[in-house]
C-alpha positions, 0 to 999 in steps of 0.5 A: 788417413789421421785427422783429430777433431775435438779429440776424436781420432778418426784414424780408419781403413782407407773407404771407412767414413766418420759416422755420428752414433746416437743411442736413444733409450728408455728409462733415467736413473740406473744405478750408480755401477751402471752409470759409471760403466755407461759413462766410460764406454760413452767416453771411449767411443768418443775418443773415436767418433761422435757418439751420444746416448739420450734418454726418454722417460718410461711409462710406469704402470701401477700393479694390476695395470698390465692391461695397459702395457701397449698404451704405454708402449705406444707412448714411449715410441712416440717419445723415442721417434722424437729424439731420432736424429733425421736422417739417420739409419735406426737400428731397434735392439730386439731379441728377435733381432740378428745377433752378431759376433764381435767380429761381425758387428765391426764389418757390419758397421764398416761396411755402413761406413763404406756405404755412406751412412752418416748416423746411426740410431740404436734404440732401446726400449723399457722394460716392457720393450720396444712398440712393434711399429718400431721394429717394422721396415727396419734395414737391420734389428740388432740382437744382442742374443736370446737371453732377456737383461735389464734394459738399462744394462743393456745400454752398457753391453750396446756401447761395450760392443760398439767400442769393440767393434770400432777398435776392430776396425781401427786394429786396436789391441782391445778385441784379442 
């Protein structure tokens, strides 16, 4: 079952639908080595299926101003949920999340496509994290493990398993 659209190959296991991938997150201008290898994972996964990263501005908070870290929580979620796509099935990344093997994202993510899921929203918080309203009601909260990174490297760890995930499930050689 191969079709090319727009230079996406959409070739997957019999019952795996096409699902559009959007990465919402927070914070612009990252560092040109991370700019670069977001760029080339974004550029792989398009290769495969219709993926695009959005970014919303954070909310910068003076020294001494820690006090007011929910306020600006509250305000990056606002932004945020105004880039979600509608209808799409929103996957906060949290550490309190569950975290996945390699293998296991890609069934997950087979398994959604099997079930019909059209979109996906992963979202991304600052450095501060997520607004907890934003975590709430949630099918599935993803981890990427217990360890704390950069929040704009973690825009690169999300899309290098996104792509591992979805050249498992295509049988590509990537993943050994």
């Amino acid at each position: 079952m191969e079709s090319k659209d727009h230079g996406i190959d959409n070739t997957l296991s019999p019952g795996h639908r096409r699902v559009k991938l959007t990465v919402v997150a927070v914070g612009r201008g990252m560092d040109p080595a991370i700019a670069h290898l977001t760029k080339d994972y974004l550029g792989r996964l398009q290769r495969m299926l219709p993926i695009e990263l959005v970014e919303v501005a954070d909310e910068r908070r003076l020294p001494g101003q820690s006090g007011r870290k929910a306020e600006g929580m509250a305000r990056e979620a606002k932004r945020i949920t105004s880039k979600l796509p509608d209808g799409a099935m929103v996957v906060p990344l949290d550490s309190q999340g569950t975290a996945l093997s390699s293998l296991a994202l890609s069934q997950r993510l087979g398994k959604l496509m099997e079930q019909g899921v059209r979109e996906i929203a992963f979202i991304i918080g600052g450095p501060d994290g997520l607004d907890p309203p934003l975590l709430l009601n949630r099918p599935w909260t993803f981890s990427l493990g217990p360890m704390t990174y950069p929040h704009m490297l973690v825009r690169v760890l999300l899309l290098e398993q996104l792509y591992r995930g979805m050249s498992i499930l295509k049988g590509l050689p990537y993943h050994r």
